[in-house]
C-alpha positions as CSV (number, residue, x, y, z in Angstrom):
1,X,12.0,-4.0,5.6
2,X,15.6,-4.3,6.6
3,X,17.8,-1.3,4.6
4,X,19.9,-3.8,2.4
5,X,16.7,-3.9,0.4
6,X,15.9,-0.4,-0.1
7,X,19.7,0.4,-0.5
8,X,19.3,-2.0,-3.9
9,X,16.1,-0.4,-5.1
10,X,17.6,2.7,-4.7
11,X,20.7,1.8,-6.3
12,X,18.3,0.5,-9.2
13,X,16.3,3.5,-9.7
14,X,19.3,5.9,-9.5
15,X,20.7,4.0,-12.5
16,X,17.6,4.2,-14.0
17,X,17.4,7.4,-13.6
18,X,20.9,8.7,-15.2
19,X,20.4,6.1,-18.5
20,X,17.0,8.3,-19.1
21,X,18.8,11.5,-18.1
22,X,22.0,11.5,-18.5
23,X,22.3,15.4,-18.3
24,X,19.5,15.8,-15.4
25,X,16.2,16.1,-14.6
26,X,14.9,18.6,-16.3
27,X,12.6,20.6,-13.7
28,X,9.4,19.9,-15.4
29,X,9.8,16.0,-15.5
30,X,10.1,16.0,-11.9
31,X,6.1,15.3,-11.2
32,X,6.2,12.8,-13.4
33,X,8.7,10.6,-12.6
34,X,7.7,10.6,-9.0
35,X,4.4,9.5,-9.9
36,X,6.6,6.5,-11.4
37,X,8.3,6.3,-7.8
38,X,5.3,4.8,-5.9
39,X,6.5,3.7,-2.4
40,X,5.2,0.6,-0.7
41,X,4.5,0.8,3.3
42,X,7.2,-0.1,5.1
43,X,6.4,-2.8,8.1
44,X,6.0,-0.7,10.8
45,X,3.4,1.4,8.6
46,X,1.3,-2.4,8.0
47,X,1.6,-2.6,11.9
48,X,0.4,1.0,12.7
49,X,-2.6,0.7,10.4
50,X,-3.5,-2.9,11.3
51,X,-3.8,-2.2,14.7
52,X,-5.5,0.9,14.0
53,X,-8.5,-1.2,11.8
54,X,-8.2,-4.1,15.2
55,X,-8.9,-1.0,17.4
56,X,-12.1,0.2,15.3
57,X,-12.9,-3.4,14.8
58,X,-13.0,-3.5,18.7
59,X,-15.5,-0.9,19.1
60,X,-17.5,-2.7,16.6
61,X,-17.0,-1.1,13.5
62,X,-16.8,-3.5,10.7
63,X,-13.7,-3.7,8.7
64,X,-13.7,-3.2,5.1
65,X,-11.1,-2.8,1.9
66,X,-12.1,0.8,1.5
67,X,-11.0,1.2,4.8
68,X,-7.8,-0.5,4.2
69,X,-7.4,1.7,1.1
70,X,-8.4,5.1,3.2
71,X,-5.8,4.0,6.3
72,X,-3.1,3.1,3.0
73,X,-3.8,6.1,1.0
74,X,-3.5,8.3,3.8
75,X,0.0,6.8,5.2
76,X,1.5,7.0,1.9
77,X,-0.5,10.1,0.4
78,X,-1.4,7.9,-2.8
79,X,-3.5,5.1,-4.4
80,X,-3.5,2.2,-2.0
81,X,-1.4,-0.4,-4.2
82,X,-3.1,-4.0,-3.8
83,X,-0.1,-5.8,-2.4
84,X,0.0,-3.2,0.3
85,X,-4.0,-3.7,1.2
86,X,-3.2,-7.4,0.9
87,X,-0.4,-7.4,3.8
88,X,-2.5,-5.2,5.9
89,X,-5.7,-7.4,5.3
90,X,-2.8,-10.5,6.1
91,X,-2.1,-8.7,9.3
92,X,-5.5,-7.9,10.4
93,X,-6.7,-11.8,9.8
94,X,-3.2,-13.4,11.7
95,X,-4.5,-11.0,14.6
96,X,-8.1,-12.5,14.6
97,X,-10.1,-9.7,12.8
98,X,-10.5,-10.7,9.2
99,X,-12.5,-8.1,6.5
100,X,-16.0,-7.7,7.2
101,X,-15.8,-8.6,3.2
102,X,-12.9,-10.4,1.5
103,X,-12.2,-9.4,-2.1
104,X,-12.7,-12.9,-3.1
105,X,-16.3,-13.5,-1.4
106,X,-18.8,-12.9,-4.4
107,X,-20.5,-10.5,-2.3
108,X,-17.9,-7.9,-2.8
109,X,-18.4,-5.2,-5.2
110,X,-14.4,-6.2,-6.7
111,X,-15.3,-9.8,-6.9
112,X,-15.6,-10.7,-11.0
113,X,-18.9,-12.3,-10.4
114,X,-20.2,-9.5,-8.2
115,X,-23.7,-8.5,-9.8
């Protein structure tokens, strides 16, 4: 993600951020808004943790969306946000090693129609 970007989001949530609290943070908000602040991964994070997942995937280990969440969570220290496991899952397939299940096979314990 090129900084323009994240110079604009930042820009955004800074003016978000002195409409609500116009006189400052008070200290014990701070938790809580930064729950609010969930980060995406950056590029080079989707890269690091696809070819990480290709790597087990070459020693045989099957890949899976909890891994993708475990590989996520642990890269950003929070919930794995779906449009971040979708770009790594992206990644993964492009580079020839797909999910051993894909959240929209009926197998999968997240598909709707999953029994």
């Amino acid at each position: 993600m090129s900084q323009a970007p994240r110079a604009g989001v930042t820009a955004r949530v800074l003016g978000w951020l002195r409409a609500g609290y116009p006189a400052g943070v008070p200290q014990g908000d701070y938790v809580a808004l930064l729950g609010l602040l969930r980060r995406g991964l950056t590029d080079t994070e989707v890269r690091r943790i696809a070819a990480e997942l290709a790597a087990a995937a070459r020693h045989g280990d099957d890949i899976t969306t909890a891994d993708v969440e475990r590989l996520i969570g642990s890269a950003t220290l929070d919930q794995a946000a779906p449009e971040d496991v979708a770009r790594v899952c992206a990644r993964l397939a492009a580079g020839g090693w797909p999910l051993a299940q894909h959240p929209e096979d009926p197998e999968h314990p997240e598909h709707p129609e999953h029994p």
